[in-house]
C-alpha positions as CSV (number, residue, x, y, z in Angstrom):
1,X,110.5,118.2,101.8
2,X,113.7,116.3,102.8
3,X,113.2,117.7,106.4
4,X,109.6,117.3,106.8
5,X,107.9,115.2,109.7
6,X,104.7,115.0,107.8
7,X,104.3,114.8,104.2
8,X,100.8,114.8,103.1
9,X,99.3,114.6,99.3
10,X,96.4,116.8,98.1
11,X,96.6,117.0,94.1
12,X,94.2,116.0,91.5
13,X,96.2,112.7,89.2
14,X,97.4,113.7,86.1
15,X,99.3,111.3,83.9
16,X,100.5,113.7,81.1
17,X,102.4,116.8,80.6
18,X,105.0,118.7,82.0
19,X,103.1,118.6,85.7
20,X,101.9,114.9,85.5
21,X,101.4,113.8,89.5
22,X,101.4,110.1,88.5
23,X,104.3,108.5,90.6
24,X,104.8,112.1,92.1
25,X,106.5,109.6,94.6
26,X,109.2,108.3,92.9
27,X,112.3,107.1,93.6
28,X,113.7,110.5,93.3
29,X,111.4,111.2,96.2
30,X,112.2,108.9,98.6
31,X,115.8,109.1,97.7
32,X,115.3,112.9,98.8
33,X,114.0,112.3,102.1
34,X,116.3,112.5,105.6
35,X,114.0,112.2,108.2
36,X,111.6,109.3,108.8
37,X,108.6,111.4,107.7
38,X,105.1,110.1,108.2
39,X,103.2,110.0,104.7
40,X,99.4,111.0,104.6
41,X,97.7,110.3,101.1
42,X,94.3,111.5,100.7
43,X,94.4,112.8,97.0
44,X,94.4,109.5,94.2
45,X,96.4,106.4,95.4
46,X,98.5,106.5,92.0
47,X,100.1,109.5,93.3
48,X,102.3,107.0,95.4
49,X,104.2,104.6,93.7
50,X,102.8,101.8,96.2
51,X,106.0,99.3,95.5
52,X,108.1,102.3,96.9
53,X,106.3,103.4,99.9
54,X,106.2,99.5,101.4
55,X,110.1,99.1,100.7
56,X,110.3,102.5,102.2
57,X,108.4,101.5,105.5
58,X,109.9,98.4,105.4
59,X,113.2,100.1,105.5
60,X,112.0,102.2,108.3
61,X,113.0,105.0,105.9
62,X,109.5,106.5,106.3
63,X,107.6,106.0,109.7
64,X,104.9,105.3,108.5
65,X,101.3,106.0,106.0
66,X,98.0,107.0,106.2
67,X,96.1,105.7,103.4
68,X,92.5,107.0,102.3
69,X,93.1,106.2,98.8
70,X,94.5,103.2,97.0
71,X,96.5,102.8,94.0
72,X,94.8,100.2,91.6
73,X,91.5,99.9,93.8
74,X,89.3,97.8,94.1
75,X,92.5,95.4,93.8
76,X,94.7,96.9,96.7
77,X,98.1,95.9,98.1
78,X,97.7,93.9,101.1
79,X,101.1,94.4,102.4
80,X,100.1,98.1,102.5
81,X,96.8,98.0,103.9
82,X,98.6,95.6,106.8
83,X,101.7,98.3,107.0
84,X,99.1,101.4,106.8
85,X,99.0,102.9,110.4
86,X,95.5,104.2,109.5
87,X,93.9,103.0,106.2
88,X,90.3,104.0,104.8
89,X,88.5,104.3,101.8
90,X,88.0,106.9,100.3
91,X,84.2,107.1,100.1
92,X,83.2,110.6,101.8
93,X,80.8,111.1,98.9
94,X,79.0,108.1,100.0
95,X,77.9,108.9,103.4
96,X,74.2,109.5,104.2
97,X,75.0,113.4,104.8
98,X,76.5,113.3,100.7
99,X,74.4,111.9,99.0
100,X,71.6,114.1,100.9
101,X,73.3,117.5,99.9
102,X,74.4,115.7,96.4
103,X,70.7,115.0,96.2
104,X,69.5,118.9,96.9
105,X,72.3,120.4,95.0
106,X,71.0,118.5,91.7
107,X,67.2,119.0,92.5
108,X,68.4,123.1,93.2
109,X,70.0,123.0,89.7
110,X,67.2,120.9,87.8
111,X,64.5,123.7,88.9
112,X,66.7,126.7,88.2
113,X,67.2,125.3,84.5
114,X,63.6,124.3,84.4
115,X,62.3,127.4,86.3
């Protein structure tokens, strides 16, 4: 990780337990970096300890984020969003072509049970 252009996120959140993903970046994270590695988050925005990441951009310690998913959302950090190189929501679910095939595959399931 410490030598890593890219470091990109892709874990379910979990805040308990030996393998809890909350915070996953810490301080012990960033502290572990040496390169200026671009971060790419696209997993749950608590994942990112948000604080962190902007002192770390700020510091130019990272190069910079891509954000698809926010910590504390609807109620965002704005100093992110303006720092984000590219930063979305993260509503895939909700495009026309989702809720189309989220729309089939319950009708599909309501007449197999029914059937």
């Amino acid at each position: 990780m410490e030598k890593a252009d890219v470091i990109t996120f892709h874990t379910p959140l979990t805040k308990d337990g030996k393998h809890s993903t909350y915070h996953l970046a810490d301080a012990n994270f960033f502290s572990s970096l040496k390169r200026r590695p671009y971060i790419i988050n696209t997993s749950r925005g608590e994942v990112i300890d948000t604080p962190l990441l902007i002192e770390n951009i700020s510091s130019s310690k990272v190069s910079d984020a891509i954000i698809d998913v926010w910590e504390n959302e609807p109620h965002i950090d704005m100093r992110l969003l303006n720092m984000a190189y590219i930063s979305t929501p993260h509503i895939a679910g909700y495009s026309a072509d989702g809720k189309i095939n989220a729309t089939r595959s319950s009708l599909l399931s309501l007449c197999q049970f029914f059937g």
